[in-house]
N, C-alpha and C positions, 0 to 999 in steps of 0.2 A: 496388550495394553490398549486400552481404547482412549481415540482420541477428545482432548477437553472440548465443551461447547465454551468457547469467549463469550458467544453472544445470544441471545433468544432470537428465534427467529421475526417475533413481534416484539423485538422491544426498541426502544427510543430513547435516546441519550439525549438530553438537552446540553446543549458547549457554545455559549456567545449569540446565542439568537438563533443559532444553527441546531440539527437533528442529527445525530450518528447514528447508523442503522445499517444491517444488513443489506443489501440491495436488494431492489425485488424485482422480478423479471421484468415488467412494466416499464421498470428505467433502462436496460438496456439499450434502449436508441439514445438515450442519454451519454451514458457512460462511455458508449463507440463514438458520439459525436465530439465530448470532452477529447475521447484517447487522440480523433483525429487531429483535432486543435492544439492541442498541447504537445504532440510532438511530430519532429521532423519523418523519424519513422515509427510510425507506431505499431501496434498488435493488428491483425487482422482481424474485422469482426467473427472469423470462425472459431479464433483462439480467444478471442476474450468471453465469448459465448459456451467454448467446452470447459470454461473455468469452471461457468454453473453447476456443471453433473459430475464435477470429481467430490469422491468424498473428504478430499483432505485440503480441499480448496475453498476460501471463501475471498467475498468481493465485500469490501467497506465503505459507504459513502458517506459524504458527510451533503447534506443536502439543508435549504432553504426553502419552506415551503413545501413546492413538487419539481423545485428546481437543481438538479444535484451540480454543488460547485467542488469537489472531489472525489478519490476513490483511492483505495488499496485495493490490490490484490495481493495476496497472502495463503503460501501452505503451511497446514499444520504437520509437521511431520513427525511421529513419535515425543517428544519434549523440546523440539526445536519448530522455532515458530522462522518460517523465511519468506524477506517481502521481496514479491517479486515485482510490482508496479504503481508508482503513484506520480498522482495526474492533481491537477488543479485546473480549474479553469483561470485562463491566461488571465481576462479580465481583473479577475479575484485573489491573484499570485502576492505575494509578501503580505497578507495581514494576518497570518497564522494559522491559514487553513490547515496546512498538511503537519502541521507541530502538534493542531486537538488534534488532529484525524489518529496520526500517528502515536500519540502518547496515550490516548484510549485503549488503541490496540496494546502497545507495551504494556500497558499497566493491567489491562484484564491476562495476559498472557503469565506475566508475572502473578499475578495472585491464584492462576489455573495452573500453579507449579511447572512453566515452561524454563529450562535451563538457559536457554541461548537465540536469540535473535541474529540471523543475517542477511545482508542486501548486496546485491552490487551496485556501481553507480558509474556512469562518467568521470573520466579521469579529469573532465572540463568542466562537468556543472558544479565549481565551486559553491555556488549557495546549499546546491543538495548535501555537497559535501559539508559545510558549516551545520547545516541543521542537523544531520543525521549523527555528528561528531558533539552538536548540543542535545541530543538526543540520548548519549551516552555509548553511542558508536565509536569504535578504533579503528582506521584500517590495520589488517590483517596480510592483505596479498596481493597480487594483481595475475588480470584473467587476460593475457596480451590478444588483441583483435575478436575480444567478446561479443562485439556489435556489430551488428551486419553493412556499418559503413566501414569499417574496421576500428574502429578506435578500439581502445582499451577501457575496463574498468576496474574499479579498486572494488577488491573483496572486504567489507566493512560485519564488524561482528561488534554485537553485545551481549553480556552476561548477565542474569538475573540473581 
């Protein structure tokens, strides 16, 4: 089964004055300076950069300009689509970035006949948890000391 393309690699989503788009290598000093900013512990630039060269992997941003204020990462895996990272720029946090970044994605996944969507998340960022549960996410589970501080996070799934 080969996997769906969501996105062209030249194409451009217009969502609120902002661009959806594949990222393009060029942003990467972007997107590692985002991951650094936005979280306590974030990805290592070697692991956000092997994201590039898997084939089941892509990277989503949502950008201003030439200025990227988000990002998913996300594998495709057979008909299940899983996000594994989204970032905002702090600055830019609660006006709906990661709900278009995010619902973009769902919704091309959903009409590329994707069955199921999953994420993890902190058992503490209530706002992630609000969004991704207005998202049409349930928890599902929990992964006890999934994070390398140890906390825990909730296994959150959606159905298309």
């Amino acid at each position: 089964m080969s996997r769906p393309q969501l996105f062209h690699p030249h194409e451009r989503i217009p969502r609120e004055g902002y661009w959806i788009h594949l990222m393009r290598r060029e942003q990467l000093d972007q997107v590692l300076d985002l991951e650094a900013r936005a979280f306590e512990h974030p990805w290592s630039p070697e692991l956000v950069a092997r994201e590039l060269e898997q084939d089941h992997s892509m990277i989503l941003v949502i950008s201003s300009e030439d200025r990227v204020a988000g990002f998913v990462i996300a594998w495709l895996v057979v008909d299940e689509l899983h996000i594994l990272n989204v970032a905002v720029d702090p600055s830019l946090r609660r006006r709906g970035l990661a709900r278009l970044l995010l619902g973009e994605l769902l919704d091309r996944a959903q009409r590329c006949g994707m069955s199921l969507a999953t994420l993890e998340v902190r058992v503490s960022n209530e706002a992630a948890i609000r969004l991704y549960e207005g998202l049409g996410f349930r928890t599902i589970g929990l992964r006890r000391r999934y994070y390398a501080d140890g906390e825990d996070a909730l296994v959150m799934q959606r159905t298309f």
